[in-house]
MIMI-995950 format. One line per field, with one value per residue: residue number from 1; residue in three letters; chain; y negated, x, z negated of N, C-alpha, C, O in turn. Coordinates in Angstrom, 1 decimal. Each point is the difference from the previous one (the first is absolute). Example, Ala and Ser with C-alpha at 12.3 -4.5 7.8 and 13.67 -1.06 7.14 Angstrom:
! MIMI-995950
num <- [1;2]
residu <- [ALA;SER]
chaine <- [A;A]
nyy <- [5.7;-1.1]
nxx <- [13.2;-1.4]
nzz <- [-7.8;1.4]
cayy <- [-1.2;-1.1]
caxx <- [-0.9;0.9]
cazz <- [0.0;0.0]
cyy <- [-1.2;-1.1]
cxx <- [0.9;-0.8]
czz <- [0.0;-0.8]
oyy <- [0.0;-1.1]
oxx <- [1.0;0.5]
ozz <- [-0.7;-0.1]
This chain:
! MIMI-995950
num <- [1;2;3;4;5;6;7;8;9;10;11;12;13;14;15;16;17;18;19;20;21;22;23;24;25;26;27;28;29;30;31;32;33;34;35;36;37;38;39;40;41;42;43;44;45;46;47;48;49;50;51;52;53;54;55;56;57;58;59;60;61;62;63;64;65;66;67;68;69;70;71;72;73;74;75;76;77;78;79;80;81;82;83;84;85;86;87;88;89;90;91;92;93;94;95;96;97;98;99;100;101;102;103;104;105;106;107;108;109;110;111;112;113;114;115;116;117;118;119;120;121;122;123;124;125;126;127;128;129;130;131;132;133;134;135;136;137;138;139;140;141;142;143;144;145;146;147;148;149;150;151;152;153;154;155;156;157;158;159;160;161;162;163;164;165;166;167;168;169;170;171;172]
residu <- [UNK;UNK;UNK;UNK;UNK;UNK;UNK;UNK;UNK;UNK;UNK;UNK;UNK;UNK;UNK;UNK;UNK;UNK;UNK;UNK;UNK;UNK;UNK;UNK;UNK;UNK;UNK;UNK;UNK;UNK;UNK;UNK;UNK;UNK;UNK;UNK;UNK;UNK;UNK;UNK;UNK;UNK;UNK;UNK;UNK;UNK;UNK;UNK;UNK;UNK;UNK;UNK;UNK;UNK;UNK;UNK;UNK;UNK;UNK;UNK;UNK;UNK;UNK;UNK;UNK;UNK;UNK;UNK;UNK;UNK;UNK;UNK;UNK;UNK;UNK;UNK;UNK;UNK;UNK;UNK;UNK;UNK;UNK;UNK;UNK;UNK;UNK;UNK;UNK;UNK;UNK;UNK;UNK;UNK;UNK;UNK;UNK;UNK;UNK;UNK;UNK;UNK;UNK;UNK;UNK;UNK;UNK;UNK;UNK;UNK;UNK;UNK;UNK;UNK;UNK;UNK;UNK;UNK;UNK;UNK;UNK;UNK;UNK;UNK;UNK;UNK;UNK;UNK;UNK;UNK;UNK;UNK;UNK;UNK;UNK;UNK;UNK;UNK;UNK;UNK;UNK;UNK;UNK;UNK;UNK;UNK;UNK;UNK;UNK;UNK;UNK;UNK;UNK;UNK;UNK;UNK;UNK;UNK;UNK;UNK;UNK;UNK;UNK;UNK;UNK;UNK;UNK;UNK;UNK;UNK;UNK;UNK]
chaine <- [A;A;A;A;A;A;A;A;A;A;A;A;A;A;A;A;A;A;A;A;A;A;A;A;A;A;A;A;A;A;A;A;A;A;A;A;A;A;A;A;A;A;A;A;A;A;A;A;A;A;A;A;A;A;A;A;A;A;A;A;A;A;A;A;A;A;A;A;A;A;A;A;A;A;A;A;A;A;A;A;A;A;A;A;A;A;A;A;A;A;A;A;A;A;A;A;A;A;A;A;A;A;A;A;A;A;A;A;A;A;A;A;A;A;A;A;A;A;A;A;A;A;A;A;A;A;A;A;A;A;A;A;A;A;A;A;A;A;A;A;A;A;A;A;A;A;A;A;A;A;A;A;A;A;A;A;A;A;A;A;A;A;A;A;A;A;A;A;A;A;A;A]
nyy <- [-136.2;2.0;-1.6;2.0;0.2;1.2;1.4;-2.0;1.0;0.3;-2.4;1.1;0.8;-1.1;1.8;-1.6;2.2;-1.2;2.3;0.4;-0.8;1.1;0.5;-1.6;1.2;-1.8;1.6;2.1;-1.5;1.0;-0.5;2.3;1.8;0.7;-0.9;2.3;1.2;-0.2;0.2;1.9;1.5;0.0;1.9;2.4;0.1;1.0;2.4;1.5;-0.9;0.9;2.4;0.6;0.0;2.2;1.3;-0.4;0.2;2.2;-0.3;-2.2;0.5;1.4;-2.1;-1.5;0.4;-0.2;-1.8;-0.8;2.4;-1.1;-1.8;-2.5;-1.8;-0.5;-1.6;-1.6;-1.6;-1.1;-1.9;-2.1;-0.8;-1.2;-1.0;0.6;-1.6;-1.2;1.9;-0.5;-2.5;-0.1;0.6;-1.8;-1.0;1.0;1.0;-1.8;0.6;1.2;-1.8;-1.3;1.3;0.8;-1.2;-1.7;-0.3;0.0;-2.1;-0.7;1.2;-0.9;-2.2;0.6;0.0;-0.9;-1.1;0.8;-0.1;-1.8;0.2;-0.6;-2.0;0.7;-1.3;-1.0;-1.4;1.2;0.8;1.6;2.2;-0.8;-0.1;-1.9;1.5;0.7;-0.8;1.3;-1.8;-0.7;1.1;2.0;-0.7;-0.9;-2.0;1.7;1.7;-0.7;0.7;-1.4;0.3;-0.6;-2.1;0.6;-0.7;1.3;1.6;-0.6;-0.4;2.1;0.7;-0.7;0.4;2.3;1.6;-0.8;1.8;1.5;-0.5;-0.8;2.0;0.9;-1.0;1.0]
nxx <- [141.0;0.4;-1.7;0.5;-1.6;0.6;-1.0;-0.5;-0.5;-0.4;-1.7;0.1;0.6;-1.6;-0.2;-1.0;0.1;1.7;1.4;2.2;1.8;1.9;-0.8;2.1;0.3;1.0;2.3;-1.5;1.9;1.8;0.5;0.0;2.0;-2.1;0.0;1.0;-1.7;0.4;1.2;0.4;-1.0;1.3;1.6;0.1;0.0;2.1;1.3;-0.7;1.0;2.2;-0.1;-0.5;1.5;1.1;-0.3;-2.4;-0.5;-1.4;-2.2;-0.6;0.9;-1.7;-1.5;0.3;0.2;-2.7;-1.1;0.3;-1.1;-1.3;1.0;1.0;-1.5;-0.7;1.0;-1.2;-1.8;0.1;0.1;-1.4;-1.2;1.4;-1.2;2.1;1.4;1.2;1.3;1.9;-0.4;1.6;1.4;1.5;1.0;1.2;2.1;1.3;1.3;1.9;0.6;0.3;1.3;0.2;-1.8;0.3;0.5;-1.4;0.4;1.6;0.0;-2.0;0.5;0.7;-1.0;-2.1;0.5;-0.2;-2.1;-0.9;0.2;2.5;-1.3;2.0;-1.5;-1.7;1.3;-0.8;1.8;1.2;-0.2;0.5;2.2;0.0;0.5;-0.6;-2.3;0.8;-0.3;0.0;-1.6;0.2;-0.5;-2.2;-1.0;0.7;-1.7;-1.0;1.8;1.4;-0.1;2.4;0.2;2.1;0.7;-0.4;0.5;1.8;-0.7;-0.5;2.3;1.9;-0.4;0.3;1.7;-0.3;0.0;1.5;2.0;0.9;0.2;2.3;0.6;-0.8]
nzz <- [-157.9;1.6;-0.3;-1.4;1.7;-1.5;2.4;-0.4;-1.7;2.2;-0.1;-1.9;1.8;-0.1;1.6;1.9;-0.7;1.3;-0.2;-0.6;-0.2;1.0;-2.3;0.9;-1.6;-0.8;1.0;1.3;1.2;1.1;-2.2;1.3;0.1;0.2;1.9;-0.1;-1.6;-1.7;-1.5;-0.8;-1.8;-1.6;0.1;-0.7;-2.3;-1.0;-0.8;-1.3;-1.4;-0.3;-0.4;-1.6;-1.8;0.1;-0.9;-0.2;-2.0;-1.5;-1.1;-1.8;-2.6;-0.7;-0.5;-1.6;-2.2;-0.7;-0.5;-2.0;-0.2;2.0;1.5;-0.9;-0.6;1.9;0.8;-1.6;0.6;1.7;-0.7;-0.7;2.1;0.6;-1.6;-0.9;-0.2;1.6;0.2;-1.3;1.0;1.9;-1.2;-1.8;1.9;2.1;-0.5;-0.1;1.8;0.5;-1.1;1.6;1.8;-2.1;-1.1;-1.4;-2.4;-1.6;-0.4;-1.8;-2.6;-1.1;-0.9;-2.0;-1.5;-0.4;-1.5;-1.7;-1.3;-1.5;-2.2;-0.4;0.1;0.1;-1.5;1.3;0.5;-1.5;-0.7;1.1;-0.6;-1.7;0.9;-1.2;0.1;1.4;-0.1;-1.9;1.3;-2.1;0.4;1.0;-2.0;-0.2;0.2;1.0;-0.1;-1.9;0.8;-0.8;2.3;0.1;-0.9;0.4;1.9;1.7;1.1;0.5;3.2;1.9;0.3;1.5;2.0;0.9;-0.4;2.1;0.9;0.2;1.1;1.7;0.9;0.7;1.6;1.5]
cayy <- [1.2;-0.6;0.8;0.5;-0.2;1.6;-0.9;0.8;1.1;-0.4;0.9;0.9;0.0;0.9;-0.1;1.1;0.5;-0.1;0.7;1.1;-0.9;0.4;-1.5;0.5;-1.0;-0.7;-1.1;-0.4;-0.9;0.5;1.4;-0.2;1.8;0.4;1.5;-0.1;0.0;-0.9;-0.7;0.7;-0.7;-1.8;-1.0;0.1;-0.9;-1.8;-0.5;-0.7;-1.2;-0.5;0.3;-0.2;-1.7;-0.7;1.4;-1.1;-0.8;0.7;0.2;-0.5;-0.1;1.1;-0.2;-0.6;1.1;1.2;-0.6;0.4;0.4;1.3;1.0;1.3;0.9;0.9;0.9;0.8;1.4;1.1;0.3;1.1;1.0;0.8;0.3;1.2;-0.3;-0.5;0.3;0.5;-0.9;0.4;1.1;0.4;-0.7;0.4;0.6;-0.6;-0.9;1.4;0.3;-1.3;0.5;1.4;-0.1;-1.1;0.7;0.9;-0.7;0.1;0.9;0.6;-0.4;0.3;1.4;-0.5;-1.2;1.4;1.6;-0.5;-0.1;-1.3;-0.4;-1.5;-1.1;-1.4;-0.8;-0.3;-1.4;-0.8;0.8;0.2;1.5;0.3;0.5;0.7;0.1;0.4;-0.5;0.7;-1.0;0.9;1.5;1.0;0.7;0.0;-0.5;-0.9;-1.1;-1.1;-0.1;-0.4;-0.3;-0.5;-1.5;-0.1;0.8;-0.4;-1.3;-0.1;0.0;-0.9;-0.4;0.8;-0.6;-1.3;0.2;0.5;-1.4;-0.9;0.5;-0.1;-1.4;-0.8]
caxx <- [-0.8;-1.7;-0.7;-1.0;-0.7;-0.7;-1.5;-1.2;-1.2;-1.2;-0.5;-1.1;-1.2;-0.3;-0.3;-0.9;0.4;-1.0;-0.4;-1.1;-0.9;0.5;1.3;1.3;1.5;1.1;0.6;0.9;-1.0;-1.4;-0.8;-1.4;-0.4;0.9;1.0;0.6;-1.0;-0.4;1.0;0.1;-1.5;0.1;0.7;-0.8;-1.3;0.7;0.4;-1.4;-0.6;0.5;-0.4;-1.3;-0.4;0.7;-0.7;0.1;1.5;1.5;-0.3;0.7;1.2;0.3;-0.5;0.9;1.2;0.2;-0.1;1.0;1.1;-0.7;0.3;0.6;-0.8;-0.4;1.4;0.2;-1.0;0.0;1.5;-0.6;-0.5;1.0;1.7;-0.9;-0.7;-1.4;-0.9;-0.4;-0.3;-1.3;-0.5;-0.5;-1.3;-1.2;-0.8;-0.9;-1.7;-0.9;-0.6;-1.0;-1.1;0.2;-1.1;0.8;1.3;-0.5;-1.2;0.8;0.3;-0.7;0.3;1.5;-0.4;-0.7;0.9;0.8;-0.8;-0.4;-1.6;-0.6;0.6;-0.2;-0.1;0.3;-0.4;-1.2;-0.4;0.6;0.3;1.8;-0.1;1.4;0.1;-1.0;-0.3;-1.2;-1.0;-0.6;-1.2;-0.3;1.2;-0.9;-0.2;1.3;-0.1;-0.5;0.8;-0.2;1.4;0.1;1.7;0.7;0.0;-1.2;-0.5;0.5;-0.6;-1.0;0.0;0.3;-1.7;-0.9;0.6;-0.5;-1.4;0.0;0.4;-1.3;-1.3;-0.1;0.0;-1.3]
cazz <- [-0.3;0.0;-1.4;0.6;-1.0;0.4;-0.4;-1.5;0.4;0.1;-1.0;0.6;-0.2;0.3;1.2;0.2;1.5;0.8;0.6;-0.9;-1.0;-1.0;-0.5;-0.4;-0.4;0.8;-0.1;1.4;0.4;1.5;0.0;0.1;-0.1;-1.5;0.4;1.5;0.6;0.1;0.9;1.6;0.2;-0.1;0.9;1.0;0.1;0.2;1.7;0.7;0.1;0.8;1.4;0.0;0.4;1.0;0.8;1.4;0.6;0.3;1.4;1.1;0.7;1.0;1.3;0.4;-0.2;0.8;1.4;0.2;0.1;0.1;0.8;-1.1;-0.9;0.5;0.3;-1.0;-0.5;0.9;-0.8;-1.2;-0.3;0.5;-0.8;-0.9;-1.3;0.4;0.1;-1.2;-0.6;0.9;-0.3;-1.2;0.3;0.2;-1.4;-1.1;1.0;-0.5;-1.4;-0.8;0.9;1.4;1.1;1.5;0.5;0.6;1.2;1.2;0.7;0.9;1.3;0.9;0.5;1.2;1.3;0.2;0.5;1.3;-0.6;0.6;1.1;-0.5;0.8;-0.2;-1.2;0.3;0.0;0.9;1.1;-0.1;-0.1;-0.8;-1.6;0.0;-1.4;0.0;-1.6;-0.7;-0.7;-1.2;-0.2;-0.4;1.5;-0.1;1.5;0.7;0.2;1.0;0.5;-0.3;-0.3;-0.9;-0.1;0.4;-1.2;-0.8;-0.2;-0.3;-1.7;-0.8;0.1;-0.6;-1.0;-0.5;-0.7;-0.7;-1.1;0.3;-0.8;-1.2;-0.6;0.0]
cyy <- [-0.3;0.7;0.6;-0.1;1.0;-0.5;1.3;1.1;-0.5;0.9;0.7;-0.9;0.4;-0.7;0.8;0.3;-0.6;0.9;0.6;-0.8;0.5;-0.8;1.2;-1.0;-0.2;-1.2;-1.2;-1.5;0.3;1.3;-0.3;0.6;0.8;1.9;-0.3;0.1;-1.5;-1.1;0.3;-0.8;-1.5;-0.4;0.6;-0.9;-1.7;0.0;0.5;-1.0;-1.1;0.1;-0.6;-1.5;-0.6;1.0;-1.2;-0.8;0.4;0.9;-0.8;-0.4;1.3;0.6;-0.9;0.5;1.2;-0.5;-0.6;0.1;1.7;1.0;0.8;0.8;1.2;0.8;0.6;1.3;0.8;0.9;1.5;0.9;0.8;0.8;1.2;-0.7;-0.4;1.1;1.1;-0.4;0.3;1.2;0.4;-1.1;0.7;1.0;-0.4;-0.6;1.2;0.7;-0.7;-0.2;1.1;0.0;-0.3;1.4;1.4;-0.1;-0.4;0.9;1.2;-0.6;0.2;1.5;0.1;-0.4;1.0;0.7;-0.7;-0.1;-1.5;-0.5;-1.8;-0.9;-0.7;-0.9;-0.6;-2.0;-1.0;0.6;0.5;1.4;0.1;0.2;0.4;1.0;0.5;-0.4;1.1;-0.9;1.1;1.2;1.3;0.7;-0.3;-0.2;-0.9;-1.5;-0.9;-0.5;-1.4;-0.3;-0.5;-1.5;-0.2;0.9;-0.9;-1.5;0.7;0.7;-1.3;-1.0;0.6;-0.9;-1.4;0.1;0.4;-0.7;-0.9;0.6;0.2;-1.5;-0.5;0.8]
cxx <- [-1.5;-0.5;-1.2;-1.4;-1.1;-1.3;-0.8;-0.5;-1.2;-0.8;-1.3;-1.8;-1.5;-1.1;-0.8;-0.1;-0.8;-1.1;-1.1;-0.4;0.4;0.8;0.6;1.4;0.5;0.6;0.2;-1.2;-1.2;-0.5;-1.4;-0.5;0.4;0.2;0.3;-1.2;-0.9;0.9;-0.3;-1.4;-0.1;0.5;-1.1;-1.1;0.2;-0.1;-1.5;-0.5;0.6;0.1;-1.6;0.0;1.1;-0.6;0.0;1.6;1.1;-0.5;0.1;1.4;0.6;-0.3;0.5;1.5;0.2;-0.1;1.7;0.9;-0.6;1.1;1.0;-0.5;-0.3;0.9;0.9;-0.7;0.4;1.5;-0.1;-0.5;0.6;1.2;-1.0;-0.8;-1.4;-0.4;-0.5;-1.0;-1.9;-0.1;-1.0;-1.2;-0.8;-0.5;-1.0;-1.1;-0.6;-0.4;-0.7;-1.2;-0.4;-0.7;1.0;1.0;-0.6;-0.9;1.3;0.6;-0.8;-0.3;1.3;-0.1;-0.6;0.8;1.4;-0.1;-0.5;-1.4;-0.2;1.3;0.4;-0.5;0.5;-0.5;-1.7;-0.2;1.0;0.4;1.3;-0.1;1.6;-0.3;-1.3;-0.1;-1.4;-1.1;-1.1;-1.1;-0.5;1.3;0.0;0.0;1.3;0.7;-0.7;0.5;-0.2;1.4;0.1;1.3;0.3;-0.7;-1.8;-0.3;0.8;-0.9;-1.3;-0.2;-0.2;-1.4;-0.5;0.5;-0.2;-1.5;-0.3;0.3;-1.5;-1.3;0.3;0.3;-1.3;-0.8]
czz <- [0.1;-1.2;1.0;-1.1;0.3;-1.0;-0.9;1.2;0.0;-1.1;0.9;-0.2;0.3;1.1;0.1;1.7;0.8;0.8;-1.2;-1.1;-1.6;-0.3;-0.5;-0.2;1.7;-0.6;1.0;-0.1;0.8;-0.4;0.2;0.2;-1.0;0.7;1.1;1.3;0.0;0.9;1.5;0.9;0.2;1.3;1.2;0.2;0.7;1.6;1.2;-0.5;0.7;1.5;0.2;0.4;1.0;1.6;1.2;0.2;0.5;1.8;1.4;0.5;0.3;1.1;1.1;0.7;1.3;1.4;0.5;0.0;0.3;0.5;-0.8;-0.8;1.0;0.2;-1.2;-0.3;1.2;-0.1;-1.6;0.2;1.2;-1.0;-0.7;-0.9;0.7;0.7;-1.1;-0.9;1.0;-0.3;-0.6;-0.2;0.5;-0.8;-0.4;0.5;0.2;-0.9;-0.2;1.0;0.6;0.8;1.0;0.8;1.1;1.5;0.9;0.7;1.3;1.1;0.7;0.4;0.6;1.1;0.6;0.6;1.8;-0.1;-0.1;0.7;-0.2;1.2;0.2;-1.3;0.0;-0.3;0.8;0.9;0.3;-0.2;-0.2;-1.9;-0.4;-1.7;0.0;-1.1;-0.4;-0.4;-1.1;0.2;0.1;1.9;0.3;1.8;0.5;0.2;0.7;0.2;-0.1;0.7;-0.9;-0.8;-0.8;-1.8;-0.9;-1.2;-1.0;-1.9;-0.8;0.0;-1.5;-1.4;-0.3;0.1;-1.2;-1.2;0.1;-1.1;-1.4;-0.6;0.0;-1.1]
oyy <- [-0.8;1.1;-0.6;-0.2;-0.3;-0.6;1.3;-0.2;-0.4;1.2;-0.2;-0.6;1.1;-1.1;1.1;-0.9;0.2;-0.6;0.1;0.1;-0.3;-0.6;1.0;-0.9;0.8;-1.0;-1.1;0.0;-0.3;0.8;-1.0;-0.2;0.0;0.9;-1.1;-0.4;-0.3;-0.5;-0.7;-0.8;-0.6;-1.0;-0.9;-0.4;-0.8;-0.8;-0.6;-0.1;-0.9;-1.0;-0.6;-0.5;-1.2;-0.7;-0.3;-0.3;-0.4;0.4;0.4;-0.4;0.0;1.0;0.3;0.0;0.4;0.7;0.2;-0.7;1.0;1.2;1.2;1.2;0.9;1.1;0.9;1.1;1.1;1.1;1.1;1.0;1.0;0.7;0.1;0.6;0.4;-0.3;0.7;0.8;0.1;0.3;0.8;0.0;0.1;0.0;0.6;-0.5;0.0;1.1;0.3;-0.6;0.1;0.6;0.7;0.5;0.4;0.9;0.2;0.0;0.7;0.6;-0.2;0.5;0.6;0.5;-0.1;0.4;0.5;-0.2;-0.4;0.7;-0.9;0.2;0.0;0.5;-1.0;-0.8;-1.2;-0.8;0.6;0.6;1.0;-1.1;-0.4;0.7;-0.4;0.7;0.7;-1.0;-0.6;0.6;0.8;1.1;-1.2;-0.7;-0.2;-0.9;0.2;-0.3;-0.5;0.9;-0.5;0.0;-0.6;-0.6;0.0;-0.3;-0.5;-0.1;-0.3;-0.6;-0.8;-1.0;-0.3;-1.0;-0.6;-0.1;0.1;-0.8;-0.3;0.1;-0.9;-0.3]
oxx <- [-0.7;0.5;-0.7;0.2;-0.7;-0.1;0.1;0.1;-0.5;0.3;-0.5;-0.7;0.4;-0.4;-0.1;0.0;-1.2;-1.1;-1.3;-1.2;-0.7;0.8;-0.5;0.3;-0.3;-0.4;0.6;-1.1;-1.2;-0.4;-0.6;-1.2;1.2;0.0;-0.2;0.3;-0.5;-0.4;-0.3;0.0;-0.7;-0.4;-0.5;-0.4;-0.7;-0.5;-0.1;-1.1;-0.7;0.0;-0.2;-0.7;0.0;0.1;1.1;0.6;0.9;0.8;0.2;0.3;1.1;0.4;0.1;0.3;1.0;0.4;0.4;1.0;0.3;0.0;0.1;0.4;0.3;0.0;0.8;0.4;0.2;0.4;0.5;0.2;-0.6;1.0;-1.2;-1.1;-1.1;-1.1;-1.0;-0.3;-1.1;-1.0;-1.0;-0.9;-1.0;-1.2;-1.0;-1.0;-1.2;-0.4;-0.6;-1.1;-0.2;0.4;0.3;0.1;0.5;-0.5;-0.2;0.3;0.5;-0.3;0.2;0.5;0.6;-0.1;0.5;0.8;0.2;-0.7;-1.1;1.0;-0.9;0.4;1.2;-0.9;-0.1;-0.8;-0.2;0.4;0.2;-0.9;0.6;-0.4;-0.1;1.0;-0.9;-0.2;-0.4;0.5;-0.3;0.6;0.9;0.5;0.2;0.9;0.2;-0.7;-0.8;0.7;-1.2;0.5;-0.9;-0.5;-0.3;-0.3;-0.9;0.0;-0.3;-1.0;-0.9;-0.3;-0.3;-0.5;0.1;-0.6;-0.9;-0.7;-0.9;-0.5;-0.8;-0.2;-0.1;-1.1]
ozz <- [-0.6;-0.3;0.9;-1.2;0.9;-1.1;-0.1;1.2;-1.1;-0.4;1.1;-0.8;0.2;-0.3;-0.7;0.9;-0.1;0.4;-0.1;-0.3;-1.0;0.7;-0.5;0.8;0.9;-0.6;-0.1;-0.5;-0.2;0.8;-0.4;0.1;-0.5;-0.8;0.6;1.2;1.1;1.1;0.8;0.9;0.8;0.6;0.8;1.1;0.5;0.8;1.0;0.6;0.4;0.7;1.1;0.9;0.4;1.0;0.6;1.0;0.7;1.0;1.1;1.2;0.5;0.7;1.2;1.2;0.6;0.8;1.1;0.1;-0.7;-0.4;-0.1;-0.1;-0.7;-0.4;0.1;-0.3;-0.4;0.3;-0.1;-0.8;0.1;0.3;0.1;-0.3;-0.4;0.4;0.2;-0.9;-0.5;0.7;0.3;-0.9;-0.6;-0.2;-0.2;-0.5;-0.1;0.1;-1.0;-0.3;1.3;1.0;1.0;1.1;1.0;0.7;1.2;1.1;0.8;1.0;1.2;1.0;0.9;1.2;1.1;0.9;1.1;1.0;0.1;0.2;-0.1;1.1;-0.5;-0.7;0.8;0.2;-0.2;0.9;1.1;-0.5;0.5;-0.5;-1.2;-0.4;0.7;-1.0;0.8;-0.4;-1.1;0.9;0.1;0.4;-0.4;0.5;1.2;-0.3;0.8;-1.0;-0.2;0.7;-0.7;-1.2;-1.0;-1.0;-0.9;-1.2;-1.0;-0.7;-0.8;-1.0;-0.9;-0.3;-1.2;-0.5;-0.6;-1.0;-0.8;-0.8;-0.9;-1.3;-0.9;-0.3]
């Protein structure tokens, strides 16, 4: 016969919240919030500091990752956003890129209107000459017709320039 040996009740004692700085009883060993908000707050806090200090590592093995294993990873996303969910998901993204720019939203739509009507006309790419995917850059939002054609490839290089400038200035 095994004897079972049933453990005491931890005693109480009293703790002060890491968050709010309020002391309150616990029996628990790892108490360290003294409500369910604070808890919530503690782990949020835990898990950006942890992203914070792993952030480069977890960028270069998903970079890694993604070299390879590009052509699956691509053929999943062209998969998603072919099914309802992914293009219910692009939907409610562009919503919200029209809510968060209307200048924008509104400078493309008057260039698709233009290009319609026959008021403009797409070029060739001003910085390499290709005349497959053709795009229309904006330098102000404001003048709406005033564009610079572009490709694909090309408009894409010339954001991402802008954007490490932009990083660049604000770091120094």
């Amino acid at each position: 016969m095994v004897k079972v040996i049933k453990r005491l009740p931890s005693r109480y004692r009293a703790v002060i919240c890491v968050i709010c700085g309020t002391l309150f009883l616990t029996n628990h060993s790892q108490g360290k919030y003294c409500s369910q908000e604070c808890r919530i707050e503690g782990q949020r806090k835990s898990s950006r500091e942890y992203g914070e200090r792993n952030r480069q590592k977890r960028r270069k093995y998903y970079k890694k990752y993604y070299n390879n294993n590009k052509e699956k990873i691509t053929e999943r996303i062209s998969k998603y956003k072919q099914s309802s969910a992914g293009k219910k998901a692009q939907r409610i993204s562009d919503i919200r890129q029209r809510q968060k720019n209307p200048k924008r939203y509104k400078a493309h739509q008057e260039v698709l209107k233009a290009i319609r009507k026959g008021i403009l006309t797409k070029q060739q790419c001003e910085f390499c000459g290709s005349t497959e995917n053709i795009e229309a850059h904006h330098e102000d939002y404001d003048k709406s017709l005033e564009v610079i054609w572009l490709c694909k490839k090309c408009h894409r290089k010339l954001h991402l320039n802008k954007s490490k400038e932009v990083n660049n200035e604000s770091s120094d």
